[in-house]
C-alpha positions as CSV (number, residue, x, y, z in Angstrom):
1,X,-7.3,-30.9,-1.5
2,X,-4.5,-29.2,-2.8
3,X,-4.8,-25.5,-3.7
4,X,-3.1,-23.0,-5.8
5,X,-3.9,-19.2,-6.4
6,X,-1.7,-16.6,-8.6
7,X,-0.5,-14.7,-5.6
8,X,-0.1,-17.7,-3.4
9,X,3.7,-18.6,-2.9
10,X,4.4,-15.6,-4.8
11,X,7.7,-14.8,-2.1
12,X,8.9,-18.1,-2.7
13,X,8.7,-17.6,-6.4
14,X,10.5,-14.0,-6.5
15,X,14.2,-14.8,-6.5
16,X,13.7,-16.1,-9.6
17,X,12.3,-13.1,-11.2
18,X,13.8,-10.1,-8.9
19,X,11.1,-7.6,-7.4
20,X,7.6,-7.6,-8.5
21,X,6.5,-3.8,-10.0
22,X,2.6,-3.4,-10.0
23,X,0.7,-0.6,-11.5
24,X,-2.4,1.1,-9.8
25,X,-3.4,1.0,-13.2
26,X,-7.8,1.0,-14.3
27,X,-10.2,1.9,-16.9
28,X,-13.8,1.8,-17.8
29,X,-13.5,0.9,-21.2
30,X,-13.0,-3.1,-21.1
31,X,-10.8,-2.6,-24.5
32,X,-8.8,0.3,-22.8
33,X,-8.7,-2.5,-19.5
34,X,-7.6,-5.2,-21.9
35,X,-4.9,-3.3,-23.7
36,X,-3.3,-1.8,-20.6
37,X,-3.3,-5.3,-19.1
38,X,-1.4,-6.6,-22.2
39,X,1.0,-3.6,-22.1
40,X,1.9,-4.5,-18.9
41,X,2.5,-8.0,-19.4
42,X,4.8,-7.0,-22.1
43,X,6.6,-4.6,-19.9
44,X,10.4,-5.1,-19.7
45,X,10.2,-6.3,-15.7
46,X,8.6,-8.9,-13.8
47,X,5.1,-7.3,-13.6
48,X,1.9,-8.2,-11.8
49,X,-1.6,-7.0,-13.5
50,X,-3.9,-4.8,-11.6
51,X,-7.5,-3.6,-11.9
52,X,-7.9,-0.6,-9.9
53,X,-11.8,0.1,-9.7
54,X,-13.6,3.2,-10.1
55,X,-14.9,5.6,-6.8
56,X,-18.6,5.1,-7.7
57,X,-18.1,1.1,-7.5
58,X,-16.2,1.8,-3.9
59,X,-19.3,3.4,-2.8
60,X,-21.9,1.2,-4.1
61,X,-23.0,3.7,-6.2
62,X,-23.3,1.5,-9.0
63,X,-26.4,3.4,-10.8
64,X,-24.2,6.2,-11.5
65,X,-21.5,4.4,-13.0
66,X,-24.2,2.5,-15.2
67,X,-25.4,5.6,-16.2
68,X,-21.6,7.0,-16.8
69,X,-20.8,3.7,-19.3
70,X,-24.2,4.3,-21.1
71,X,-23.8,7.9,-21.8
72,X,-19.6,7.0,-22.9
73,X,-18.4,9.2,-20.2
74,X,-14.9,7.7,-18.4
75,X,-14.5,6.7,-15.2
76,X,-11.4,6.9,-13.1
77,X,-11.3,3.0,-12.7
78,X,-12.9,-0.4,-14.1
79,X,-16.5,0.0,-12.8
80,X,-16.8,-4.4,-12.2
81,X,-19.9,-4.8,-10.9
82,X,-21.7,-2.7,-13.4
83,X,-19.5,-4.6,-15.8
84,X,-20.5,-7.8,-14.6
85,X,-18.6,-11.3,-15.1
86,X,-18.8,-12.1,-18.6
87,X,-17.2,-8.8,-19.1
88,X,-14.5,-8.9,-17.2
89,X,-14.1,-12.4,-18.1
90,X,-13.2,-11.6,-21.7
91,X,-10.9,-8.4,-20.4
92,X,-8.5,-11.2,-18.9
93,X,-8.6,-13.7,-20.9
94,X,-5.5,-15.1,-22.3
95,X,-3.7,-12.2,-20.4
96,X,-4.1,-13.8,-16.3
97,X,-2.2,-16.9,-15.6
98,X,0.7,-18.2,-13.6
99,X,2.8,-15.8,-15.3
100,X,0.7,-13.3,-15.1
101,X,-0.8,-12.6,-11.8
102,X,-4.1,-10.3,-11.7
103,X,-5.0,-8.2,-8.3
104,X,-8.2,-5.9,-8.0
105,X,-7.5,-2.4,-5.7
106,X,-10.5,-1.0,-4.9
107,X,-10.9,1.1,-1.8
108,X,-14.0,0.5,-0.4
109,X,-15.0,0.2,3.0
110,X,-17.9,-2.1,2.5
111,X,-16.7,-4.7,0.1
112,X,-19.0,-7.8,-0.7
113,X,-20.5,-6.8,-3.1
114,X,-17.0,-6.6,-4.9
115,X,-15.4,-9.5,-3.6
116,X,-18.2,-11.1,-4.6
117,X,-18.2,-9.9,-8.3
118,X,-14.2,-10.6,-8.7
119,X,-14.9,-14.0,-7.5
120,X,-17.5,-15.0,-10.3
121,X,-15.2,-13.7,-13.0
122,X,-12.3,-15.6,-12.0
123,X,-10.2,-13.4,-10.2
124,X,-8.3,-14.3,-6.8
125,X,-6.6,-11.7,-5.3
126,X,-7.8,-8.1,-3.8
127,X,-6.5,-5.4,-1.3
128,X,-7.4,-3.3,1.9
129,X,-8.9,-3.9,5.3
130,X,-11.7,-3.2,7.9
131,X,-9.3,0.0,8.9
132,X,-7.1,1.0,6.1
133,X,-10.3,1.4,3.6
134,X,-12.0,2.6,6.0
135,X,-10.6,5.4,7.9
136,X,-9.1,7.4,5.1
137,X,-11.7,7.0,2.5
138,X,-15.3,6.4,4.0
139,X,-18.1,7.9,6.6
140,X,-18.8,4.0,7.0
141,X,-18.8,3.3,10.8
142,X,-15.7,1.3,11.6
143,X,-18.2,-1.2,13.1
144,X,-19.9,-1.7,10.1
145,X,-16.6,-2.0,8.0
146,X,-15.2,-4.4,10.2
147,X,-18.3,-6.5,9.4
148,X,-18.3,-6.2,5.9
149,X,-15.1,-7.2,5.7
150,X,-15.2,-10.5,8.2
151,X,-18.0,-11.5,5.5
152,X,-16.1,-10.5,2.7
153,X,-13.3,-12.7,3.9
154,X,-15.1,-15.7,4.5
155,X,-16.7,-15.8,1.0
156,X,-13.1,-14.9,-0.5
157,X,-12.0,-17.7,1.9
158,X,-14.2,-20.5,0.1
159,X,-12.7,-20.3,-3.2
160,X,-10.2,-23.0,-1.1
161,X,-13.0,-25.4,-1.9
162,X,-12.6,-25.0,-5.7
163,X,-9.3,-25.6,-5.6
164,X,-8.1,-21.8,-5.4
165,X,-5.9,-20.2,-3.0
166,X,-7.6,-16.5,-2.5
167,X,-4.8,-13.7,-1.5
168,X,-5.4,-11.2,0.2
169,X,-3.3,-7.8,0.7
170,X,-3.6,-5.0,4.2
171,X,-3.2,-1.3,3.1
172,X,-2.6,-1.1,6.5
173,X,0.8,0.3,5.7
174,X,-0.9,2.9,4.1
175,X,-2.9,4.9,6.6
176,X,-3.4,8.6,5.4
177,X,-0.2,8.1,2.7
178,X,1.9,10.5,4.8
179,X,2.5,12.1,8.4
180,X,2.1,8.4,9.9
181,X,5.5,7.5,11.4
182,X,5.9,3.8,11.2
183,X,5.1,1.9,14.3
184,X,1.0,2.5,13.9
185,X,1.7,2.0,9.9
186,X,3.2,-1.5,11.1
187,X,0.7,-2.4,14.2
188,X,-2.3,-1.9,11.8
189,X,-1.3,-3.9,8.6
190,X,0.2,-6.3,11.6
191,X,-3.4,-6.8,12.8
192,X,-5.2,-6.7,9.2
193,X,-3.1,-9.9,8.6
194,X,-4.2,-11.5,11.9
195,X,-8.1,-10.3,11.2
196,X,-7.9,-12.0,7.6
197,X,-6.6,-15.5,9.2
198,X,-8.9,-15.3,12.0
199,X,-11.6,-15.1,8.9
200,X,-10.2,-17.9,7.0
201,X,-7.6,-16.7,4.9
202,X,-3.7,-17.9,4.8
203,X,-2.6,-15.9,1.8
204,X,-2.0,-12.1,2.5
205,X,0.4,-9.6,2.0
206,X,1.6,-6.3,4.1
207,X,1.7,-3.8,3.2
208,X,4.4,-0.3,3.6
209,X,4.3,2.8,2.1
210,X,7.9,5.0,1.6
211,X,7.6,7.9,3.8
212,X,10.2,11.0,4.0
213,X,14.2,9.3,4.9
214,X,15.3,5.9,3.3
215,X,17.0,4.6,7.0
216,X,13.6,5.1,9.0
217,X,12.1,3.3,5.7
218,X,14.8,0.0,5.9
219,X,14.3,0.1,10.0
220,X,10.6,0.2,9.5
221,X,10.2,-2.9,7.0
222,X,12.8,-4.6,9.0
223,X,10.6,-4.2,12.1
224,X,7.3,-5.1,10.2
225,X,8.9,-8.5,8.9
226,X,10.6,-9.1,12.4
227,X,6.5,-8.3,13.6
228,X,5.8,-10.7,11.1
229,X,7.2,-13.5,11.6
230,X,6.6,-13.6,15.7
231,X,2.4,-12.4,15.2
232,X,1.4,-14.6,11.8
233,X,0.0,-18.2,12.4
234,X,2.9,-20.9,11.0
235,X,-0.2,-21.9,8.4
236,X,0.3,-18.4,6.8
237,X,1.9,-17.5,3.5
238,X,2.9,-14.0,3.8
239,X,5.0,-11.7,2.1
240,X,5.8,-8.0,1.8
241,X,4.9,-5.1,-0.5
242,X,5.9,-1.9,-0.6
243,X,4.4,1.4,-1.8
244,X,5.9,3.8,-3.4
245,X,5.3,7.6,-1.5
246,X,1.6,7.8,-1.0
247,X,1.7,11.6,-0.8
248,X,2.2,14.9,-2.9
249,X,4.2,13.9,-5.2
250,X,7.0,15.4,-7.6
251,X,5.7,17.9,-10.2
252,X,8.9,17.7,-12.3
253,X,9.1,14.1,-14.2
254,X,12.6,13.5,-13.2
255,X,11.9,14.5,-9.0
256,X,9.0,11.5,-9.7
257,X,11.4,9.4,-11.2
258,X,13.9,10.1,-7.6
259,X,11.1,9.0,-5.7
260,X,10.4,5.9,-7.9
261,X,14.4,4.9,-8.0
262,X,14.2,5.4,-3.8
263,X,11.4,3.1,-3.7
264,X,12.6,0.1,-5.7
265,X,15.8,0.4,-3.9
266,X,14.0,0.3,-0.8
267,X,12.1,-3.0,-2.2
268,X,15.2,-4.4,-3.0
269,X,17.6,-3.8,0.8
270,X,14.2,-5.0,2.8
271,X,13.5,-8.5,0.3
272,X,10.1,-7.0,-0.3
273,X,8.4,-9.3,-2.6
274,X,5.9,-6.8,-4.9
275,X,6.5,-2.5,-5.5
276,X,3.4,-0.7,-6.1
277,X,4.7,2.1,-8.8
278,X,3.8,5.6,-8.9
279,X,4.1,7.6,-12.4
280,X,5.5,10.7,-12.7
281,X,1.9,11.9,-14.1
282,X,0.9,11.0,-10.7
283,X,0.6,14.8,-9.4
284,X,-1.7,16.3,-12.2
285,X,-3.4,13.1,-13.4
286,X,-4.3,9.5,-14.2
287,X,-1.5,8.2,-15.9
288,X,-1.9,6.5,-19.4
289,X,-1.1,3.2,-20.3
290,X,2.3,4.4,-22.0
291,X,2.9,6.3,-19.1
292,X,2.3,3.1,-16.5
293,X,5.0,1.1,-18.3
294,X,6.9,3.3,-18.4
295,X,7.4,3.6,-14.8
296,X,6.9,-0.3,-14.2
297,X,10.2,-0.4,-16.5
298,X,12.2,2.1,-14.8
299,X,11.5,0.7,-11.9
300,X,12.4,-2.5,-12.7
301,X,15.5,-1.2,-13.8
302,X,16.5,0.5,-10.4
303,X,15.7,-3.0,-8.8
304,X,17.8,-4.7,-10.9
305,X,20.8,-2.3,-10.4
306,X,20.4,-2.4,-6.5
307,X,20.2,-6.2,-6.5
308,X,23.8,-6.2,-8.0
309,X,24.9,-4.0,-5.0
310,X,26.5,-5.5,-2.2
311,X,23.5,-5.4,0.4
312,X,23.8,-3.6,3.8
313,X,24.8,-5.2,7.1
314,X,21.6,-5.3,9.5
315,X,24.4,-5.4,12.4
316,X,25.1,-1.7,11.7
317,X,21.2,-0.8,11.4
318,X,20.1,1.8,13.8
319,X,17.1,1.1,16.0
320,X,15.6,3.6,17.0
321,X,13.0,1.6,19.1
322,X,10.1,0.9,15.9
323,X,9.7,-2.4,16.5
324,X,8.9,-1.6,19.9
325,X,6.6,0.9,19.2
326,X,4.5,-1.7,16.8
327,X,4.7,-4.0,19.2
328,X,3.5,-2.6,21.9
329,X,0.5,-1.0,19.8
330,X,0.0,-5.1,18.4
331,X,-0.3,-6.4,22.2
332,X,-2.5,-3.2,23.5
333,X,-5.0,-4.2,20.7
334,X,-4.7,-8.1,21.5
335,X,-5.2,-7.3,25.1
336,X,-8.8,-6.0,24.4
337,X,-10.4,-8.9,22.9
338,X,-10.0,-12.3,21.4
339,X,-11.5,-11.6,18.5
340,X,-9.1,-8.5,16.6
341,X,-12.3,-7.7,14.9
342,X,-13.6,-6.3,17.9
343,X,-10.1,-5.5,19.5
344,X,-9.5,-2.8,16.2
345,X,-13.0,-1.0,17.0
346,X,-12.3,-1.4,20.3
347,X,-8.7,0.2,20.4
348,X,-9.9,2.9,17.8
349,X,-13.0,3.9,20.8
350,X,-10.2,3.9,23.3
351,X,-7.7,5.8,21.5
352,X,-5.0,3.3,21.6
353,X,-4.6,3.6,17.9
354,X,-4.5,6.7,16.5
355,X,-4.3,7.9,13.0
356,X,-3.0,11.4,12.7
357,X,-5.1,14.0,10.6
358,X,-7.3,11.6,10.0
359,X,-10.8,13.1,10.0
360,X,-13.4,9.7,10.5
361,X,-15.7,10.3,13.4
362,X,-14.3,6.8,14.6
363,X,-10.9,8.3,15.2
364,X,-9.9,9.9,18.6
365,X,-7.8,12.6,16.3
366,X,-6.0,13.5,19.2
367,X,-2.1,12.2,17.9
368,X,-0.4,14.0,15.2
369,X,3.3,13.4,13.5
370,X,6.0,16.0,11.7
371,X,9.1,15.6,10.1
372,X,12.2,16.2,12.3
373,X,15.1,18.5,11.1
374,X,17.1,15.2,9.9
375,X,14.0,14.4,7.8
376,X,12.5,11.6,9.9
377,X,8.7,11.1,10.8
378,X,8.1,11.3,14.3
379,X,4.9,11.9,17.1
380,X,4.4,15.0,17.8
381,X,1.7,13.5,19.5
382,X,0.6,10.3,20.6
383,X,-2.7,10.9,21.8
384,X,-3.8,8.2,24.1
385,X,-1.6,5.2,22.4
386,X,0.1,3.9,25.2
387,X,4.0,4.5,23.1
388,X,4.7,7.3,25.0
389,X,8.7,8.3,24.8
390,X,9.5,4.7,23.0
391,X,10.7,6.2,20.0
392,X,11.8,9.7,21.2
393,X,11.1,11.9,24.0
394,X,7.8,12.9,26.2
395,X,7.5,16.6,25.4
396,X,5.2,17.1,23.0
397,X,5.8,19.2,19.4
398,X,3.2,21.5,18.4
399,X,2.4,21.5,14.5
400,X,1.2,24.7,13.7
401,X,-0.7,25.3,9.8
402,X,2.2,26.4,7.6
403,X,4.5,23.7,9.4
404,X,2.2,21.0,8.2
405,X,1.7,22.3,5.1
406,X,5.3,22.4,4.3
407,X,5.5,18.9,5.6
408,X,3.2,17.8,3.7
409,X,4.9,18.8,0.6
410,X,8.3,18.1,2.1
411,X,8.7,14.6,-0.5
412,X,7.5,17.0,-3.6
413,X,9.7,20.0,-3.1
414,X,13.0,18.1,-2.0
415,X,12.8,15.6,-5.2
416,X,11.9,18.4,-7.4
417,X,14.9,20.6,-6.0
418,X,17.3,17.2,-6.5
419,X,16.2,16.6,-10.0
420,X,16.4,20.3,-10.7
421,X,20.0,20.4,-10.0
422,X,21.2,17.5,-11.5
423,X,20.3,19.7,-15.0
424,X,18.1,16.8,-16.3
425,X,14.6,16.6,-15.1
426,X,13.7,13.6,-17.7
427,X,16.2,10.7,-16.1
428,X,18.1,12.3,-12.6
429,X,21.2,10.3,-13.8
430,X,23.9,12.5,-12.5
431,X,22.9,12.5,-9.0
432,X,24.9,10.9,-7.1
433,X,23.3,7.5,-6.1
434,X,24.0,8.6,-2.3
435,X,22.4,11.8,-2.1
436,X,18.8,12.0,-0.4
437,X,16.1,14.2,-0.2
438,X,17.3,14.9,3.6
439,X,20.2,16.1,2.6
440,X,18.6,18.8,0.7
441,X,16.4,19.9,3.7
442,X,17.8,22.9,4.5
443,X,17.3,24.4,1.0
């Protein structure tokens, strides 16, 4: 049986319509859902629909969200299980096709209950993980996660016998949103990929998030397609998405739009396939629908004005030993059992994967990263990952409380400061297109 899915192929069919920009966009009103569906699809760029859920559904807490959509009160996300199919059914209709790809973002550790629900009404494609929605958002045991989610998978994975290609996407790259250097962002959305083969499916996505300097950024997404390519069954049709900063972010609209412009940029030098678009209402609340294509547009636009740019030459790429790093993490977790179910919890008990300032009883805790004085991430840290002095030196760096908090705020204030002195906070157009936030970090 042949089979075809909205997000399956979807690298082989970018070229055509340049990078992909995806809002994180959801509400609970079905009409509000609807309209910001059809505004997107309307955008001015190649777009790809989302319906980002709310935090009760992630939890299972699905009485309160009834009781929120009885009483009118709004949700920060489409509640669909309490919605149910028909519902969400008639929200999409006309809007999803092969145009018009729809993915659900949801969060939640324990899932089947919502792959099961996006199934029934039609949809195909969803994101996260056994790790990535697990360790940053839940209490869940990563045992019982990793469960969930092998279930989960297999009932997405049967959609193949309706004819439909399900598509899957790792958040992997997304551990935490900030303070992660790369290698253990890569190893981790690396695995996720292999756990969703192992469970049947051969459409996924993986997944990077920006973090503080452009070059580790390009090195980074080099090394995760390089990573890629050598770990991913030949029966797997893969791409790449990347994530625009995951942390604090700008407070003035034109620092945002920096951020934004770095990212598509970014999307464009690595051949990413999709961008996942921040707004610059991101820092103080959930962005309207206005506000969403707004962003989806400008993003487009920076994409489009990259592409026309002659691109880099990978010869002249510095490697500072990433790759290695992810490798060596991928192999450690491999080496623990055949099935990478077992080899995550596994590594995760052992503390061969790590996840700085993360906070889940399931995580050692014990590694920790900081931004250097040329504004790269690096370990200050490593715990007990066995990466020790592979992508800098042995001594450890201690992180004291006002350097972290000023690290953590490093993307907000160094954008802000940029767009400030370009003397127009709405659109950042006289900076100079080869100034950085790093080059600003001694301000």
């Amino acid at each position: 049986m042949t089979t075809s899915g909205s997000f399956a192929g979807l690298a082989a069919r970018r070229p055509a319509t340049g990078l992909l920009v995806q809002p994180r966009m959801g509400f609970s009103d079905p009409r509000w859902m609807r309209a910001g569906l059809e505004a997107v699809r309307r955008a001015r760029a190649a777009t790809v629909g989302t319906l980002t859920l709310d935090s009760y559904t992630r939890v299972k807490d699905y009485a309160t969200a009834e009781r929120a959509l009885a009483d009118g009160f709004p949700l920060n996300g489409y509640p669909l299980v309490t919605h149910g199919p028909d519902t969400t059914r008639a929200v999409l209709d006309g809007i999803q096709g092969p145009g018009f790809p729809v993915q659900v973002r949801h969060g939640s550790a324990l899932p089947d209950d919502i792959i099961a629900a996006l199934v029934t009404a039609g949809l195909d494609a969803t994101e996260g993980g056994p790790v990535s929605y697990c360790l940053p958002y839940s209490r869940v045991p990563l045992r019982e996660a990793t469960a969930s989610w092998a279930r989960s998978c297999e009932r997405f994975a049967e959609l193949r016998d309706r004819g439909v290609e399900p598509h899957l996407e790792s958040f992997g790259g997304c551990m935490m949103g900030q303070l992660c250097p790369p290698g253990l962002l890569i190893a981790i959305t690396v695995l996720e990929g292999l756990f969703f083969h192992r469970h049947g499916l051969r459409s996924i996505s993986l997944s990077y998030a920006q973090q503080t300097d452009a070059r580790q950024d390009e090195e980074a997404v080099a090394a995760l397609r390089s990573l890629a390519t050598a770990f991913l069954p030949d029966d797997t049709d893969w791409h790449i998405v990347v994530y625009t900063y995951m942390g604090k972010y700008p407070r003035t609209h034109g620092g945002a739009l920096l951020v934004l412009r770095a990212a598509a940029e970014l999307a464009v030098r690595t051949g990413a396939t999709r961008l996942i678009v921040k707004t610059p209402a991101e820092s103080y609340r959930i962005p309207t629908i206005e506000e969403n294509v707004e962003a989806l547009e400008w993003a487009g636009a920076a994409a489009a004005a990259e592409a026309t740019r002659r691109p880099p030459d990978p010869a002249r790429a510095p490697d500072t030993g990433i790759a290695a790093e992810a490798r060596q993490l991928i192999e450690a977790v491999l080496d623990l059992h055949p099935d990478v179910g077992q080899a995550l919890v596994r590594a995760f008990a052992k503390g061969y994967l790590d996840v700085p300032y993360c906070l889940h009883s399931d995580n050692h805790g014990r590694s920790r990263g900081y931004i250097d004085e040329a504004g790269r991430l690096r370990w200050a840290s490593v715990g007990s990952m066995p990466i020790r002095g592979i992508t800098g030196g042995t001594r450890e760096h201690t992180v004291g409380s006002s350097e972290l908090l000023s690290a953590l705020s490093y993307v907000e204030r160094t954008h802000d400061l940029l767009a400030l002195r370009s003397q127009d906070t709405r659109t950042s157009d006289a900076l100079d297109a080869g100034t950085t936030a790093a080059d600003l970090r001694q301000a």
